[in-house]
C-alpha positions in Angstrom: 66.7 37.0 -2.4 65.9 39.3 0.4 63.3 40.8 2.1 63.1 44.0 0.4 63.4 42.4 -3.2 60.4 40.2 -2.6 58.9 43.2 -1.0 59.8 45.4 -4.5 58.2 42.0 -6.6 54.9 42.2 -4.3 54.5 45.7 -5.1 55.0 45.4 -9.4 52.3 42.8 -8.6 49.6 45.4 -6.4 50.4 48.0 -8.9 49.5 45.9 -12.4 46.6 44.4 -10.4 45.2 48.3 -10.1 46.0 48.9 -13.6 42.7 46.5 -14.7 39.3 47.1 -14.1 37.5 47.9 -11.9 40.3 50.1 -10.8 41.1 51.2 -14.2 43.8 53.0 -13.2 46.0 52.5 -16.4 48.5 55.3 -16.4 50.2 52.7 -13.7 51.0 50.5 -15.7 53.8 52.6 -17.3 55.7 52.1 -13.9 54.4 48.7 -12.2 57.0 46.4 -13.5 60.1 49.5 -12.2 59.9 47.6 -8.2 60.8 44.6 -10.0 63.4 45.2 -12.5 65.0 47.2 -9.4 64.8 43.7 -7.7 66.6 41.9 -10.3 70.3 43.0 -10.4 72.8 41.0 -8.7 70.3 37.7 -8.5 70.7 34.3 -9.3 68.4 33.3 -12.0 66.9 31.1 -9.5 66.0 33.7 -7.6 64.9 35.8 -10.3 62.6 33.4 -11.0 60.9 34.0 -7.8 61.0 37.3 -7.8 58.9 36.9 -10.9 56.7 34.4 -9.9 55.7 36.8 -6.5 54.6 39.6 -9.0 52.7 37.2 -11.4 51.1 35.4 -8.6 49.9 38.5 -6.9 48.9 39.7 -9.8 46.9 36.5 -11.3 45.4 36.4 -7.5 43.8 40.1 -8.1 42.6 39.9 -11.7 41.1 36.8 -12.1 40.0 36.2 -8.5 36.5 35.6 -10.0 37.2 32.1 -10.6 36.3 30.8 -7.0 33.1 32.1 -7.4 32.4 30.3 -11.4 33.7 27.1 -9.7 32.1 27.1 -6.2 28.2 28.6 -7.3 28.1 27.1 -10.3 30.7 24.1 -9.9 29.2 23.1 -6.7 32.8 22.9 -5.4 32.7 23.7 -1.6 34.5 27.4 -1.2 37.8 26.4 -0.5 38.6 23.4 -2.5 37.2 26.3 -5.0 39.8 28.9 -3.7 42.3 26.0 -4.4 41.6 25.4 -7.9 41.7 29.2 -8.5 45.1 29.5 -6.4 46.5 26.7 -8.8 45.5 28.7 -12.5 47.0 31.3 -10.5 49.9 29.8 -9.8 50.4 28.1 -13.1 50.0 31.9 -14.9 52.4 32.8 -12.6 55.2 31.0 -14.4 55.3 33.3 -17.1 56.4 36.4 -15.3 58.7 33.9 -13.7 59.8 33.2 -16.6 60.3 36.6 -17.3 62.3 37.3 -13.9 64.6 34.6 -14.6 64.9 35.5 -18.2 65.9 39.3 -17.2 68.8 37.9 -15.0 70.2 36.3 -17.4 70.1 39.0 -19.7 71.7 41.3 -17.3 74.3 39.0 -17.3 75.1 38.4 -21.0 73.5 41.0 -23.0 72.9 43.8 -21.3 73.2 46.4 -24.0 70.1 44.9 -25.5 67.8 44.5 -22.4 65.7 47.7 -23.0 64.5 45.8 -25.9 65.0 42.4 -25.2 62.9 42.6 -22.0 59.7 44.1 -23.9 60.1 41.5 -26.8 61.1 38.2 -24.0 57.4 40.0 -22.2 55.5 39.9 -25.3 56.6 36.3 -26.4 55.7 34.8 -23.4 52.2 36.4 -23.8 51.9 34.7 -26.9 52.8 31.5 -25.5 50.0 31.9 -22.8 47.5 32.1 -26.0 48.1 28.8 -26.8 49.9 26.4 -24.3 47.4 24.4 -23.0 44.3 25.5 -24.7 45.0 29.0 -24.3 44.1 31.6 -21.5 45.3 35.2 -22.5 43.1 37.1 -19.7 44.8 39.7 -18.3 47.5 40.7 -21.1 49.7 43.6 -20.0 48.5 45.5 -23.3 44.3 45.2 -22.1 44.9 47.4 -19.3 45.3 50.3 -21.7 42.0 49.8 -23.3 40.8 53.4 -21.9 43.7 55.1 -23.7 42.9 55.2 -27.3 45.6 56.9 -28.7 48.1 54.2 -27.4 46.0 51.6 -29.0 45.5 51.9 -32.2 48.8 50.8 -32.8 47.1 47.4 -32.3 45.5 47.4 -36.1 49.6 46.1 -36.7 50.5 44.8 -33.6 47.8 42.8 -31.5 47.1 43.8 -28.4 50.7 42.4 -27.7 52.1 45.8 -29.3 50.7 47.8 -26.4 52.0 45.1 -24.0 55.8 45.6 -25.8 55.5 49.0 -25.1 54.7 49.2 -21.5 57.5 46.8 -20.7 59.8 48.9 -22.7 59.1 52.4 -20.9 59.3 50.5 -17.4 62.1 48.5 -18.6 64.1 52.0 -19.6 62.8 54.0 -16.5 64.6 51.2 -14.9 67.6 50.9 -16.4 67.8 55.1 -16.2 67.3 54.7 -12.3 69.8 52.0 -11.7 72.6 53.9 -13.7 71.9 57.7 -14.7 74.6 57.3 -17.9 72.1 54.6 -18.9 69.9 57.5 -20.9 70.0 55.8 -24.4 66.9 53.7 -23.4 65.4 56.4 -22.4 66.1 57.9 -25.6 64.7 54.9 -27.2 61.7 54.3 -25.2 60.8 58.6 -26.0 61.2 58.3 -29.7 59.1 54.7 -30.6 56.2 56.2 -27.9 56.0 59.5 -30.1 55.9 57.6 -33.4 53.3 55.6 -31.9 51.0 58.5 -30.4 51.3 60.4 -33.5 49.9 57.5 -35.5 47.7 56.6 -33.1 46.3 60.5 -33.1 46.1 60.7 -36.8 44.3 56.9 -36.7 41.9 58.5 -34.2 41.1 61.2 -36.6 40.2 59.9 -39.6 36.9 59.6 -41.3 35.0 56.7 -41.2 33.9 55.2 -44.4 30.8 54.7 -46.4 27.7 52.3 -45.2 25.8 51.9 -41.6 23.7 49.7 -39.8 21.5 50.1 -37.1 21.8 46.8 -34.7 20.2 46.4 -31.0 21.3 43.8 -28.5 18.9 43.0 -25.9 19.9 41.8 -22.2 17.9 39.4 -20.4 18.9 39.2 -17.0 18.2 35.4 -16.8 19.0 34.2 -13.4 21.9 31.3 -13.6 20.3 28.5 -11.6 17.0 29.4 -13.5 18.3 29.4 -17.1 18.0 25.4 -17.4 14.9 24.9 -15.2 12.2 23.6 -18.0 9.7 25.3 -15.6 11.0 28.6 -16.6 11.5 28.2 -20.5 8.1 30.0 -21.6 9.3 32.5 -19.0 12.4 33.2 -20.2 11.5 33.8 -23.9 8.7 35.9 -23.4 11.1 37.7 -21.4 13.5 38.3 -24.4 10.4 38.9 -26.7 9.0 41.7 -24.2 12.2 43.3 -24.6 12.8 43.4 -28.2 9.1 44.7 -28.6 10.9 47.9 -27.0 13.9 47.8 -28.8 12.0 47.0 -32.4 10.4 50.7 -31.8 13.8 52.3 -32.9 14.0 50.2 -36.2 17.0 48.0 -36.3 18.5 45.6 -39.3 19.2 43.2 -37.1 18.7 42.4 -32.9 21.0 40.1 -31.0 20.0 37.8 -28.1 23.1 36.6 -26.2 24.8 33.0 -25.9 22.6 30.3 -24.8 19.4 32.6 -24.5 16.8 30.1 -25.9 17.1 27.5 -23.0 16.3 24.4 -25.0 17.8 22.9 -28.1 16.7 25.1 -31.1 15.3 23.7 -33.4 15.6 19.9 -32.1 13.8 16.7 -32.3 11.2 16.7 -29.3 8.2 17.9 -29.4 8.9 20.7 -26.8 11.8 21.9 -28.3 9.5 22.1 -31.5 7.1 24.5 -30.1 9.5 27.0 -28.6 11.3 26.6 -31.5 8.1 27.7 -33.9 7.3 30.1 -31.0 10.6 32.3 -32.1 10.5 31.8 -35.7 6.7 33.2 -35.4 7.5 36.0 -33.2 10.6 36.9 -35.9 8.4 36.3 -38.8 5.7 38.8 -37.0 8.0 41.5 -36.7 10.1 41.0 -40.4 13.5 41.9 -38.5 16.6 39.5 -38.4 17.4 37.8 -35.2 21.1 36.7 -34.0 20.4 34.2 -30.9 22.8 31.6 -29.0 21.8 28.1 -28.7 22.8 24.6 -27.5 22.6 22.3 -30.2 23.1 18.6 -31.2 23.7 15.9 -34.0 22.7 12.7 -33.7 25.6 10.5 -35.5 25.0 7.1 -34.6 22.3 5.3 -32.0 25.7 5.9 -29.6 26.5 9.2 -30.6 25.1 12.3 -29.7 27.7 15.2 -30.7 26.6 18.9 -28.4 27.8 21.9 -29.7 27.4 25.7 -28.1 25.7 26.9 -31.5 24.6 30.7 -32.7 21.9 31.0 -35.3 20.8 33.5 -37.7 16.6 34.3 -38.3 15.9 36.0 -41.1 13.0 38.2 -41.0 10.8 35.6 -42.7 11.7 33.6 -39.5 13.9 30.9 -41.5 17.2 29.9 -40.9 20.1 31.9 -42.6 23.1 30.6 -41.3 24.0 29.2 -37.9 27.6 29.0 -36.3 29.4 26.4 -33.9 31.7 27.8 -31.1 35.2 26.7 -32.0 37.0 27.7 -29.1 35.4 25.5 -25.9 36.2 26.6 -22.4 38.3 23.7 -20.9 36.8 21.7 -18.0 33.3 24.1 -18.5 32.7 22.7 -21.8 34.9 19.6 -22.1 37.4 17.9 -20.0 41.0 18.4 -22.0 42.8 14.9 -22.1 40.0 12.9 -21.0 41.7 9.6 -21.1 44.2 10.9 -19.0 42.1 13.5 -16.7 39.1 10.8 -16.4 38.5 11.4 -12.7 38.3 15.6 -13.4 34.3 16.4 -13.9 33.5 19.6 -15.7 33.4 22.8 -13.3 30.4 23.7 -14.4 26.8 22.2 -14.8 26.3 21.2 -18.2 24.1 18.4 -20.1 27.7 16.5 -21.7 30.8 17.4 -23.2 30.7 19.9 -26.2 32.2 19.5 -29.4 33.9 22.5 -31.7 32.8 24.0 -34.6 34.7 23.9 -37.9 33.8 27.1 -40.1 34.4 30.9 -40.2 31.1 31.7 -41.0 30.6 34.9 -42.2 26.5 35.9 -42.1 24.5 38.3 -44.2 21.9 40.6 -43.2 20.4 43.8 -45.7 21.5 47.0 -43.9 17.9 48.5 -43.2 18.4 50.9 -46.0 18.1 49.1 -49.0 17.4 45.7 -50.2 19.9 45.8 -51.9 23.2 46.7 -49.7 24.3 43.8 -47.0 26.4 43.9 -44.1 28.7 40.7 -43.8 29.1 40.0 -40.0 30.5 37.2 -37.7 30.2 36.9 -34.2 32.1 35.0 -31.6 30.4 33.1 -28.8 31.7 34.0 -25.1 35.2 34.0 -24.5 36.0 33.3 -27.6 36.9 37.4 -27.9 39.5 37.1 -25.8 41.7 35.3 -28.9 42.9 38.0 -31.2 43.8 35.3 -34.0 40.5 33.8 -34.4 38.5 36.9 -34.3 40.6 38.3 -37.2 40.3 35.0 -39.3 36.5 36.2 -39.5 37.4 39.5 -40.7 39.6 38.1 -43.1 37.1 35.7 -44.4 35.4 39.0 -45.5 33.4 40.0 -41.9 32.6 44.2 -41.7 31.0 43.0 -38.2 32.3 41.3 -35.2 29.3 40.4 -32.9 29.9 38.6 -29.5 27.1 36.8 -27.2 28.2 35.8 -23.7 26.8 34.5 -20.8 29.2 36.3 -18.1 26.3 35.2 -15.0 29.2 33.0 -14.2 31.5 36.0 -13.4 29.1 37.2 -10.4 29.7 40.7 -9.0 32.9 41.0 -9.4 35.5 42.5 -12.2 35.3 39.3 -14.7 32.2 40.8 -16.7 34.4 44.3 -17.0 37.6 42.9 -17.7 35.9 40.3 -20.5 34.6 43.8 -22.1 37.2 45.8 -22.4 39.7 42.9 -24.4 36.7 43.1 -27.1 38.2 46.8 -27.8 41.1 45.7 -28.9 39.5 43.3 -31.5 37.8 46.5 -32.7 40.9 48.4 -33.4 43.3 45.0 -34.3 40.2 44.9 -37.5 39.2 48.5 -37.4 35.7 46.8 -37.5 33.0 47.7 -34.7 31.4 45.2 -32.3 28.2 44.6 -31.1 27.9 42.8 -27.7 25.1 41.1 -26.1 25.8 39.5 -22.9 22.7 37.6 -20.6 23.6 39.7 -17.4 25.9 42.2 -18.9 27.7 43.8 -20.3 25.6 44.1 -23.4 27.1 47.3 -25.6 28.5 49.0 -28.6 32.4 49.8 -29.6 33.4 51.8 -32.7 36.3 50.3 -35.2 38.9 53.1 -33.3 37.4 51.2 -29.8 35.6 53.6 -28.6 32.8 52.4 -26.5 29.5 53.9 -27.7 26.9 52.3 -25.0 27.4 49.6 -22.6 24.7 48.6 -20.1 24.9 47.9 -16.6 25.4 44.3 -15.0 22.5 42.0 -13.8 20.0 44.4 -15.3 17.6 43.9 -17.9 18.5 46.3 -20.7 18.1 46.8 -25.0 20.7 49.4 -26.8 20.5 50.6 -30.3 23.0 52.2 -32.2 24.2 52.9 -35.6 27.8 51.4 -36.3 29.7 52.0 -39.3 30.9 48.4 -41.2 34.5 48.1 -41.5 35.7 48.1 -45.4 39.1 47.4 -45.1 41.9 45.1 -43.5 44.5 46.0 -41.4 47.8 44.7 -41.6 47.3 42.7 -37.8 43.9 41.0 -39.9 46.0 39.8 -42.9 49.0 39.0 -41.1 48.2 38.2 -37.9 50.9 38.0 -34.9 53.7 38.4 -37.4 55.4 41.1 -34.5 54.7 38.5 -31.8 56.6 35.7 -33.6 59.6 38.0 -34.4 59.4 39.0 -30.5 59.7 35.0 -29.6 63.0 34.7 -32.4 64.6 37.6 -30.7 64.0 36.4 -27.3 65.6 33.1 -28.8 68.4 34.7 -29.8 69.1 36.7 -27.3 69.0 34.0 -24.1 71.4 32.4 -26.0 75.0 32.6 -23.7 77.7 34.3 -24.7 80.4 31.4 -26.0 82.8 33.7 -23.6 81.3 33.9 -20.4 79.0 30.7 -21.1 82.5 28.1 -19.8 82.6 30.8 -16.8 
C-alpha cells in the first residue's frame, strides 16, 4: 500500500473534513477525493479498501466528533469508553468509502472507460445505502457540504441531496483521471458540460418568482439548560421562560409560534394532576393571546395495566387553546430513544437519560393554521421532530401528503459547543430546495431560524442563547419531481454500480 498512498488517503480525508461546517470551506470539496483516486491505481482491492477506509475514518473522526461529548455528559459514559463508542460509529461509517476504494480498483481494472461515471454513481449508491442500513445515519453526505452554494443546489428539487454528492465525485473523479493520463480529457469534457447544464438551471431556479400566499411564523428559543430540563423543580421555570419570550415575539403579529422538541418538560396533557395544571397553564396562556402554538412533547398511552407506550410527540394549539392536531416522531434515534434489537442487544442501555423506551408514530400529518390574513386562506404545514430532517424521503412524504410548510423542533443541547448544531442546520436546506417549500426551525439551544424554498437562510440565531425570530415565508404550491418521485436517481445510481462491478467474463478466469 505504501506510505505515500496512505499519506494521499489521509489527506482526501483532512480536506472533506474542512469542507463541513464550521470550516465551511466548500469550494474543497471539488478536489478532496483527487489524493485518493491518485492513491488507487496499481492496488489490490484489498488495499484499496484501506485506502478508503483511512479517508472515511478521518473524515467520520472530524465531522461527527461530537458524539463523545452526547454520550459522555449526557450518557454518563466515562470520557474514554465515550471516545470508544464514537471511534466505533466512526469506524463502521468508514466502510462505505472503503467500500468505495475497493470498488474504484476494481473498476480500474475492468471497466475503466466508464469510471468517470461509474465512480460518482458507485459514491452516490453507497450514500443511499447509509440512509437506511441499520436504522439509518446519513450525517455528513458529500452533497451537504455545498449547502452555501445555491446555484449548485437546486439541482436537488430532482435529485436529493445525493445529486450534488454525484457531482462532486464526478469533477474529482475526472480531475483525476485528466492528471493520471493527459489524453484522458473526455471526462473532463464530461464533467464541464453536465456542471454547466446544472448551473444554468440552478441560476434560472434561483431567479424565479415566488408564488402567491405568505405567512408570518416566529420560533422562539429557550435556552433550557440540559441537566435542568427534566428537574420537576424547574418546570414552572421553564415555561414561564418560553411564555416571557413569546410575549416579545407576539408584538410583531405572527399566524403561528413554534416552541422546540420537548420544550414543555412534563407529559402534555397527561393523567396526573401536575401535568394537568401545566397543561391548562399553556392552553390559558394560548387562549389569552388567540395565536396558534406548535410545541414538542413527551407523551404516553396507557394500553394495558402492563403497558405504557412513550412517544416523542408535537402538538398543535389553536388560538382558542384546544388541540388541533398532534404528531408522533416516526423516526427514533437508536440507543437515545430505543435500544435496536433488544432481545439481542439486552445488556446495551440507552446513551442517553430518558424515562423508557419510545415508540414511533404512524401518520404524515399534515396541520392547518389560517395565514394571519384571512380567515379564510390556511397554510397546510408539517413539521419533523429533531433529526428526523436529516432523512430526505420522509420529509418529502409530508410535502407530498399536501404540506406548503416543513417545520422542525430540535433539542441539539446534546450537541454541546461544537459543529453538531451547524451541521444539523445546514442538511434542513436541502429539504427546502428537494420540496421548494420553506422551513421554520426552532431548536431549545439553537439553532432556531428561517430558510426560503430556494434554501436561502433568512435568520438563524446564535447557539445557547435565548432568542425569538419572525419572518414572513412564502408557502410552497407546487411539487417537485424529487417530492413525487423520490430517490428515483439514487436507485438508478445503485443498478449501475450493479452492473458495472460485475467482471468482465474475459479477464474475470484471469
Amino acid at each position: 500500500m505504501g506510505l505515500r498512498n496512505t499519506a494521499l488517503a489521509a489527506v482526501s480525508g483532512l480536506l472533506l473534513v474542512a469542507t463541513f461546517p464550521v470550516a465551511d470551506l466548500h469550494l474543497l470539496a471539488w478536489i478532496g477525493l483527487i489524493p485518493l483516486f491518485l492513491a488507487l491505481p496499481g492496488q489490490t482491492v484489498k488495499n484499496g479498501f484501506w485506502l478508503g477506509g483511512i479517508s472515511g475514518i478521518i473524515f467520520f473522526a472530524g465531522t461527527i466528533h461530537w458524539v463523545t461529548n452526547s454520550v459522555h455528559f449526557y450518557g454518563g459514559i466515562p470520557l474514554i469508553p465515550a471516545s470508544l463508542v464514537t471511534l466505533l460509529l466512526c469506524a463502521y461509517l468508514a466502510l462505505y468509502p472503503a467500500l468505495f476504494g475497493a470498488a474504484v480498483v476494481h473498476l480500474k481494472r475492468y471497466h475503466p472507460s466508464f469510471l468517470v461515471i461509474a465512480a460518482p454513481a458507485l459514491w452516490t449508491a453507497l450514500e443511499l445505502a447509509r440512509t437506511y442500513v441499520f436504522s439509518g445515519f446519513p450525517w455528513s453526505l458529500l452533497g451537504y457540504s455545498q449547502y452555501l452554494a445555491l446555484p449548485v443546489i437546486q439541482i436537488s428539487d430532482i435529485t436529493g441531496v445525493y445529486g450534488v454528492s454525484f457531482l462532486i465525485v464526478l469533477v474529482n473523479a475526472a480531475i483525476s483521471e485528466f492528471i493520471m493520463d493527459r489524453k484522458q480529457y473526455q471526462g473532463i469534457v464530461i464533467a464541464t458540460i453536465i456542471m454547466a447544464f446544472v448551473l444554468g438551471y440552478g441560476f434560472m431556479r434561483l431567479g424565479a418568482t415566488e408564488g402567491p400566499g405568505a405567512i408570518t411564523i416566529s420560533v422562539v428559543q429557550g435556552n433550557i439548560e440540559q441537566d435542568k430540563k427534566w428537574d420537576p423543580a424547574y418546570q414552572a421555570e421553564t415555561i414561564a421562560g418560553y411564555e416571557r419570550l413569546t410575549n416579545e415575539v407576539l408584538k410583531q403579529h405572527p399566524a403561528l409560534v413554534i416552541w422546540p422538541e420537548t420544550a414543555t418538560p412534563f407529559y402534555f396533557n397527561g393523567n396526573n394532576p401536575a401535568d394537568q395544571t401545566l397543561t391548562t397553564d399553556i392552553s390559558e396562556f394560548v387562549k389569552k393571546n388567540q395565536t396558534p402554538l406548535l410545541f414538542g412533547s413527551p407523551t404516553y398511552q396507557i394500553k394495558s395495566l402492563r403497558t405504557i407506550v412513550l412517544r416523542n410527540s408535537a402538538f398543535l394549539l389553536s388560538g382558542k387553546g384546544e388541540i388541533l392536531a398532534r404528531y408522533h416522531k416516526f423516526h427514533l434515534v437508536p440507543f437515545g430513544e430505543y435500544v435496536p434489537l433488544k432481545s439481542v442487544l439486552f445488556f446495551v442501555e440507552k446513551m442517553v437519560q430518558a424515562i423508557g423506551d419510545f415508540e414511533p408514530g404512524k401518520d404524515y400529518t399534515v396541520m392547518t393554521v389560517p395565514d394571519g390574513r384571512s380567515p379564510s386562506q390556511e397554510v397546510k404545514f408539517s413539521t419533523v421532530i429533531c433529526y428526523e430532517i436529516i432523512f430526505p424521503d420522509l420529509v418529502r412524504r409530508f410535502v407530498d401528503q399536501g404540506a406548503q410548510v416543513i417545520t422542525t423542533i430540535t433539542n441539539d443541547a446534546w450537541f454541546g459547543k461544537s459543529a453538531a448544531p451547524y451541521q444539523h442546520f445546514s442538511m434542513a436546506v436541502f429539504r427546502a430546495v428537494e420540496n421548494r417549500v420553506p422551513i421554520a426551525r426552532a431548536a431549545n439551544t439553537g439553532i432556531s431560524g428561517f430558510i426560503d424554498a430556494k434554501g436561502r437562510v433568512l435568520a438563524a440565531s446564535g447557539i445557547f442563547t435565548e432568542a425569538y425570530l419572525t419572518q414572513t415565508l412564502v408557502p410552497g404550491n407546487t411539487k417537485t419531481f424529487y417530492t413525487r418521485y423520490g430517490d428515483l436517481f439514487s436507485y438508478l445510481c445503485v443498478i449501475l454500480s450493479i452492473f458495472l462491478l460485475m467482471p468482465s467474463p474475459k479477464k474475470s478466469g484471469k
